[in-house]
C-alpha positions as CSV (number, residue, x, y, z in Angstrom):
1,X,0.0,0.0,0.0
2,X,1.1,3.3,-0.9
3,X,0.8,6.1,1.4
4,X,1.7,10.1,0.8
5,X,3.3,12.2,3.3
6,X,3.1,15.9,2.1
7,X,-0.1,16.6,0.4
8,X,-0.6,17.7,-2.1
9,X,2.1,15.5,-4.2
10,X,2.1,16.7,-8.1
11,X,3.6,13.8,-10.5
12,X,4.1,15.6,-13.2
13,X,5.8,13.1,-16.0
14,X,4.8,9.8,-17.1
15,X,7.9,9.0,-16.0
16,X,6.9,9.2,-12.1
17,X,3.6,7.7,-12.7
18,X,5.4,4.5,-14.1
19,X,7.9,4.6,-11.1
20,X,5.0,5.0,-9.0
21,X,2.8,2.3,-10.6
22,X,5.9,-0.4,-10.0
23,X,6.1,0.6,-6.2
24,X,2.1,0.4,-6.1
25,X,2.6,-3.6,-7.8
26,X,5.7,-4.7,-5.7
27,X,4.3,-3.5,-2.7
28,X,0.8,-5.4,-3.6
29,X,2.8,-8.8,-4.1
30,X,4.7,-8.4,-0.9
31,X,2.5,-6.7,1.6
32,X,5.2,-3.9,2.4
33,X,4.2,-0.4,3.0
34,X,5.8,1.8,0.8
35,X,5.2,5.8,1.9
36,X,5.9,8.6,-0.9
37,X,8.0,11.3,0.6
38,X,8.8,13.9,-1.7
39,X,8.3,14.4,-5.7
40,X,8.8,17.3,-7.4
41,X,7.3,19.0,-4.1
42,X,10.6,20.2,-1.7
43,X,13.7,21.5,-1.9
44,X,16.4,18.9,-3.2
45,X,20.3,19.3,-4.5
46,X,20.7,21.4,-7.3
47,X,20.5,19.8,-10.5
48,X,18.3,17.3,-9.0
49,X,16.2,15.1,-11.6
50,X,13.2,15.7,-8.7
51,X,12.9,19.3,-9.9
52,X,12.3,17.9,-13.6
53,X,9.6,15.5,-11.8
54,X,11.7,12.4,-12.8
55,X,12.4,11.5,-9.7
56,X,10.5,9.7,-6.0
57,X,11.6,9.3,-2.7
58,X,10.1,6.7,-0.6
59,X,10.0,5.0,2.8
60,X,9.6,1.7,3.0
61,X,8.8,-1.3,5.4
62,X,11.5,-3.1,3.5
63,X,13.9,-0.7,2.0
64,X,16.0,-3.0,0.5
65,X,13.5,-5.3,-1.3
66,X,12.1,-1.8,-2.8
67,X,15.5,-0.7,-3.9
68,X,16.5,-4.0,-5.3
69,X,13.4,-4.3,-7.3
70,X,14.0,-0.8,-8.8
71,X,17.0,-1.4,-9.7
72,X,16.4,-5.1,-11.1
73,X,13.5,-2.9,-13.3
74,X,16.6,-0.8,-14.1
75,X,16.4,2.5,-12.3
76,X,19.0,4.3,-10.6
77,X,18.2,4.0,-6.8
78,X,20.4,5.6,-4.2
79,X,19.7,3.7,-1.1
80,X,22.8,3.7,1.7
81,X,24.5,6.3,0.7
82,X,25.1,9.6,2.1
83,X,22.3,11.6,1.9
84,X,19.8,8.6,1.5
85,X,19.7,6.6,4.7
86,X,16.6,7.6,5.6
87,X,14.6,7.5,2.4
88,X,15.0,5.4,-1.0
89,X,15.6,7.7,-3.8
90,X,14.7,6.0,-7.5
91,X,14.6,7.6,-10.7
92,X,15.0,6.9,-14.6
93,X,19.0,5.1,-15.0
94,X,19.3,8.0,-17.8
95,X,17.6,11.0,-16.0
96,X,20.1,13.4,-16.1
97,X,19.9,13.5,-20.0
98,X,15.9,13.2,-19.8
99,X,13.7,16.2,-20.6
100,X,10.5,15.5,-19.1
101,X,7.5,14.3,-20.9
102,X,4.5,16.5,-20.1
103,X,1.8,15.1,-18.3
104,X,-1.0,16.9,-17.2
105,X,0.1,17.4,-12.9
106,X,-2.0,14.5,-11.1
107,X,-2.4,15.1,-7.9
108,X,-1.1,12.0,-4.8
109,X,-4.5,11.5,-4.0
110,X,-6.8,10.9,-7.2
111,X,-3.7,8.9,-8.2
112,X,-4.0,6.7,-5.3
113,X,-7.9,6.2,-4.7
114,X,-7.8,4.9,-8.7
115,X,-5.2,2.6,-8.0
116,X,-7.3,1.5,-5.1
117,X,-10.2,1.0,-7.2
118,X,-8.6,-0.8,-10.0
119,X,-8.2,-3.6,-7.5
120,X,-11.1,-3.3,-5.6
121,X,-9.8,-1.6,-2.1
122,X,-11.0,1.3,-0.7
123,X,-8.6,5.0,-1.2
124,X,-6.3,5.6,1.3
125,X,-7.1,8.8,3.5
């Protein structure tokens, strides 16, 4: 189950909607929580792919089974590294070269409660 903690989130590429739709299915399968932290939302490092919405930080109840599965999907996940011990950071392998591509801005929670009625459960609040 996904879970927001600033609202409102804007994903604003399809990029992050794709990330965010393989965190919504691995945490599905294995019954982790999975909590998204920050988008495009906050201040990050400059030059960050978060400011060109191609990027997701997340908490997890198993942090290394989220990175690992990003990364076997073939992002680039920092996870364990300075600056990321307390969240995992995942975006495209190539997203430094990326321009984004637009998608109208969806906001965390309509993304959510249509996830959660695509397989029957009731939204998140």
């Amino acid at each position: 189950m996904i879970r927001g903690l600033r609202v409102p989130v804007r994903l604003t590429s399809r990029e992050a909607l794709r990330m965010l739709d393989l965190v919504d299915i691995w945490a599905a399968r294995t019954g982790q929580e999975v909590r998204l932290v920050s988008a495009n939302d906050h201040v990050h490092t400059r030059g960050s792919a978060h400011y060109a919405g191609l990027a997701l930080d997340l908490h997890s109840s198993d942090p290394d089974g989220l990175a690992a599965t990003m990364r076997h999907a073939g992002y680039r996940v920092l996870w364990r590294v300075p600056g990321h011990y307390a969240h995992v950071h995942v975006e495209p392998d190539d997203a430094k070269g990326l321009e984004p591509r637009p998608n109208p801005p969806v906001m965390l929670a309509q993304r959510l409660a249509a996830m959660a009625a695509s397989v029957g459960r009731p939204p998140v609040r």
